[in-house]
C-alpha positions in Angstrom: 27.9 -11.1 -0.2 24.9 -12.8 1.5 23.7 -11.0 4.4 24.2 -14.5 6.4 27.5 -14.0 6.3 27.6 -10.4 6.7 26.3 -11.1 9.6 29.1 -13.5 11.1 31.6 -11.2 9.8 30.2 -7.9 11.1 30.9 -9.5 15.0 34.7 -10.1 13.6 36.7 -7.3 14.6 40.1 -8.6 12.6 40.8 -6.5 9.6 40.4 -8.5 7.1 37.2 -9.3 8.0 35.9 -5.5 8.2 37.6 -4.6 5.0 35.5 -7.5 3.3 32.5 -5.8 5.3 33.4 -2.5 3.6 34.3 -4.4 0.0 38.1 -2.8 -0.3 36.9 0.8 0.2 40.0 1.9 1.1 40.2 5.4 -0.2 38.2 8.4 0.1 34.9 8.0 -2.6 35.3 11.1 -5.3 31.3 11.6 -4.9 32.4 11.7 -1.0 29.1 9.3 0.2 29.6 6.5 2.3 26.7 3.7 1.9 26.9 1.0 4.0 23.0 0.1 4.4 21.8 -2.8 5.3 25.2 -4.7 6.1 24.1 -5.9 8.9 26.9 -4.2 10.7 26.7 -4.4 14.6 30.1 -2.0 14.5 31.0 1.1 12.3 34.4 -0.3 11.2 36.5 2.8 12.6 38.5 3.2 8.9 35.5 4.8 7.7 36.4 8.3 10.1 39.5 8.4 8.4 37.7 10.0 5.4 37.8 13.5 6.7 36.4 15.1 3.5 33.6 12.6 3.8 29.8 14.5 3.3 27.2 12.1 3.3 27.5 8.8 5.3 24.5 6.0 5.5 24.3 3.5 7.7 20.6 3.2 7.6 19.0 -0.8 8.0 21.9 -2.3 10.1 22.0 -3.3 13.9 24.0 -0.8 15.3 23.9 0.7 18.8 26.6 2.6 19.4 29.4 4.5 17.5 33.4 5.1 17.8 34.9 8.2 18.9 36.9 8.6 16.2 33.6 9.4 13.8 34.2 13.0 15.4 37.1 13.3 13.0 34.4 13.7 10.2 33.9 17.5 10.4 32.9 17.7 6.9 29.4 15.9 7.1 26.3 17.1 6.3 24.1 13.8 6.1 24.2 11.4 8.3 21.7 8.2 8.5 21.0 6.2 11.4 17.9 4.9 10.9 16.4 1.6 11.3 18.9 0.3 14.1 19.2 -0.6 17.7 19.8 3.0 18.9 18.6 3.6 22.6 20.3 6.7 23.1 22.0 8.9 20.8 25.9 8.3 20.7 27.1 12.1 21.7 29.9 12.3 19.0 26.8 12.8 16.6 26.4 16.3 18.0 30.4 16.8 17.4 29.3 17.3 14.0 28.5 20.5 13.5 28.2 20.8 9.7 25.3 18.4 9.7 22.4 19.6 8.1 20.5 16.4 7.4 20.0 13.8 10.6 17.8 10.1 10.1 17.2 8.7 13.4 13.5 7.2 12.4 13.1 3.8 13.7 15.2 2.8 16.4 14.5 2.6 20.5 15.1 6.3 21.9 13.3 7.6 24.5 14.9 11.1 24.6 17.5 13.0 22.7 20.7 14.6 24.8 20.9 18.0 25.4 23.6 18.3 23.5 21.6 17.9 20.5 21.8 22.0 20.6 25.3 22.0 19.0 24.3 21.6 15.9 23.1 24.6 14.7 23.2 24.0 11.1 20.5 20.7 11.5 18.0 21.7 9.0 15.8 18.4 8.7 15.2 16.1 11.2 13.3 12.4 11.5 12.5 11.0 14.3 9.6 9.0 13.5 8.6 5.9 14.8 11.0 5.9 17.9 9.6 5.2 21.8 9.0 9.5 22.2 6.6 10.3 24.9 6.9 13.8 24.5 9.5 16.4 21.8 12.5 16.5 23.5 12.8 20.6 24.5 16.3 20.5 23.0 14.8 20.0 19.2 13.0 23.9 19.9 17.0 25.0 20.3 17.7 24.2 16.4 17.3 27.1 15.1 17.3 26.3 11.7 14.9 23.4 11.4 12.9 23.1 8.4 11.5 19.9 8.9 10.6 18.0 11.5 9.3 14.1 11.2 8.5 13.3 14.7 5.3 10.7 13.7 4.8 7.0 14.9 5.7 7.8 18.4 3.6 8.1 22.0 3.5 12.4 21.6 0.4 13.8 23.7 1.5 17.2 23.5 4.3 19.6 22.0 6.1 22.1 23.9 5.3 25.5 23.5 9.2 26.9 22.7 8.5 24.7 19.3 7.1 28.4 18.3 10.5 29.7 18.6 11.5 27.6 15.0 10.4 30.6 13.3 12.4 28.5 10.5 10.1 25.0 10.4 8.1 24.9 7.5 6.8 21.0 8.0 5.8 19.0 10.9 5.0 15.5 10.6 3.0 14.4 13.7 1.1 11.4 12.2 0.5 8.0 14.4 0.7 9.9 18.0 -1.2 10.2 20.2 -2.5 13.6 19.7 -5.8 14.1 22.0 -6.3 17.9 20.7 -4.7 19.8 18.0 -1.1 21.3 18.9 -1.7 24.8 20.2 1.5 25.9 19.8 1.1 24.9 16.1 -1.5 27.7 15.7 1.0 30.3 16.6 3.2 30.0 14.2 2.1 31.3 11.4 5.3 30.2 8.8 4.0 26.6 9.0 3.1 25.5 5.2 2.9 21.5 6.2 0.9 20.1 9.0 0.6 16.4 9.5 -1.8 14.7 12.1 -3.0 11.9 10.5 -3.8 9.4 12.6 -4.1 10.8 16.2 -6.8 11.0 18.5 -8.4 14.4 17.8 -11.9 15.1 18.2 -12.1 18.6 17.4 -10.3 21.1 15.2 -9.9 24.8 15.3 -9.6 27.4 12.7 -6.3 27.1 11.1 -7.9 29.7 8.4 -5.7 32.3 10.2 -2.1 30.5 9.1 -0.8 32.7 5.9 1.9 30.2 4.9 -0.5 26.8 5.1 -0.5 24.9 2.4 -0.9 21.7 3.4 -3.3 20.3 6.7 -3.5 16.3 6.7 -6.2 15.5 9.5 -7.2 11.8 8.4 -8.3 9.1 10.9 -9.0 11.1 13.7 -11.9 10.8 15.5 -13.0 14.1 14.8 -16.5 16.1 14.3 -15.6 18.8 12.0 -13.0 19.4 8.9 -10.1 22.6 10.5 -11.1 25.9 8.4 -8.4 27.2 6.1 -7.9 30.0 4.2 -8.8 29.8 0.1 -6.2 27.4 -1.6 -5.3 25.7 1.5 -5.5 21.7 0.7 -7.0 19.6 2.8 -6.4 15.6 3.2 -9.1 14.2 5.9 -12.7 14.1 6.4 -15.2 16.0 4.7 -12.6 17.4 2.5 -13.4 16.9 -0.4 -16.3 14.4 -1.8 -18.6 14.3 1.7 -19.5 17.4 2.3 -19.1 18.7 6.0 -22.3 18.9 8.0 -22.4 22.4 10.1 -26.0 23.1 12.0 -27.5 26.5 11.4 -31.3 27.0 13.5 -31.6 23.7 13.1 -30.8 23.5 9.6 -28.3 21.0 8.0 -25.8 22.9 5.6 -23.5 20.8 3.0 -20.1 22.5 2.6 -17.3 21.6 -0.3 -14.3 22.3 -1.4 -13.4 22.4 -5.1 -9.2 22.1 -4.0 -8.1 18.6 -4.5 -5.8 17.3 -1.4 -2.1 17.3 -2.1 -0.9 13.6 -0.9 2.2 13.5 1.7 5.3 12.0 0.3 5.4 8.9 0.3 9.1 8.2 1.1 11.8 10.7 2.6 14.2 12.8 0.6 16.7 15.7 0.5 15.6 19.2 1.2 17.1 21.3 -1.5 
């Protein structure tokens, strides 16, 4: 079908029309995953709910900006994507499902998430990236079983300091804010194994030498005048990390510094947590 006339169709609310959006899906899928990406849907056609056993539903790429009621019938789901829509507030029948474990809301128009984001307890990864996010919404530090947060490409100066309560989060993704110092709440939480800051506006790093689970520090394109310290093994991706050695004054003298670790790259797409 040619996304022209997906197009027409997805403003037609007969139901012929939205079963030829949903090409005759009519009964539950036996893999139980629901893809309809990039239909150019402005409407979730409501027959979809009906699949109560439904686990994984994607409605990534489309221009959506709200969502029926009757999606709270699907108590089953555990991924759900919503990214790359019209979204300027997150429809509250989202946080009616309580299963989810996987939430995509990168690129879409919201300013803030509703406090009754809380609800779902079982969220394990969540992406927020390249929304209109002044500053983390308080309610994310109330998931309690976060593992990883993708919260880059927004207008962050600052993150809260009950994000050291996700004693759970093992990757942050903070690149393309607009970072003036490194996170102090980041350096008291010493489970972190990922930290992303790429492209902020940080001019000076501490010590993150003290972090026992760190893995991972990504640090490039900042403005910054010296490489973060990190304990032996830690990878570094940023200045001075590996082939131009750092400068550090001693008395007067210049002192070249390098690291024989090789940076580990970020991924360069987003995928399931196992």
């Amino acid at each position: 079908m040619g996304n022209s006339l997906k197009a027409i169709l997805a403003f037609v609310p007969s139901n012929k029309c939205q079963k030829y959006l949903l090409e005759d899906l009519e009964e539950m899928p036996v893999d139980k995953m629901v893809d309809l990406s990039g239909r150019q849907m402005r409407r979730l056609p409501v027959h979809i709910c009906s699949f109560r056993e439904l686990v994984k539903l994607y409605l990534s790429d489309n221009n959506l900006n709200h969502l029926p009621p009757e999606l709270e019938q699907l108590q089953n789901l555990q991924i759900l994507a919503l990214d790359f829509n019209n979204f300027k507030a997150l429809p509250l029948v989202v946080c009616t499902l309580k299963q989810l474990c996987i939430l995509y809301l990168g690129n879409n128009k919201l300013c803030s998430l509703p406090l009754e984001l809380r609800l779902l307890q079982n969220l394990k990864t969540l992406w927020i990236e390249s929304n209109c996010l002044q500053y983390l919404p308080e309610v994310v530090c109330e998931l309690s079983l976060l593992k990883t947060l993708h919260a880059g490409s927004n207008a962050l100066r600052t993150l809260p300091p009950q994000l050291q309560s996700l004693q759970e989060l093992r990757t942050i993704w903070l690149s393309g804010n607009l970072l003036a110092e490194f996170p102090p709440v980041l350096l008291d939480m010493p489970f972190l194994e990922v930290i992303d800051v790429d492209r902020n506006s940080i001019q000076f790093f501490p010590s993150l030498a003290h972090l026992p689970g760190l893995k991972l520090v990504i640090y490039d394109h900042n403005p910054c005048r010296n490489a973060p310290k990190v304990a032996k093994g830690v990878r570094r991706v940023g200045r001075w990390s590996e082939e131009t050695p750092e400068p550090r004054k001693r008395s007067g003298a210049v002192i070249e510094i390098t690291l024989d670790e090789k940076p580990l790259l970020p991924p360069a797409a987003k995928s399931e947590p196992e």
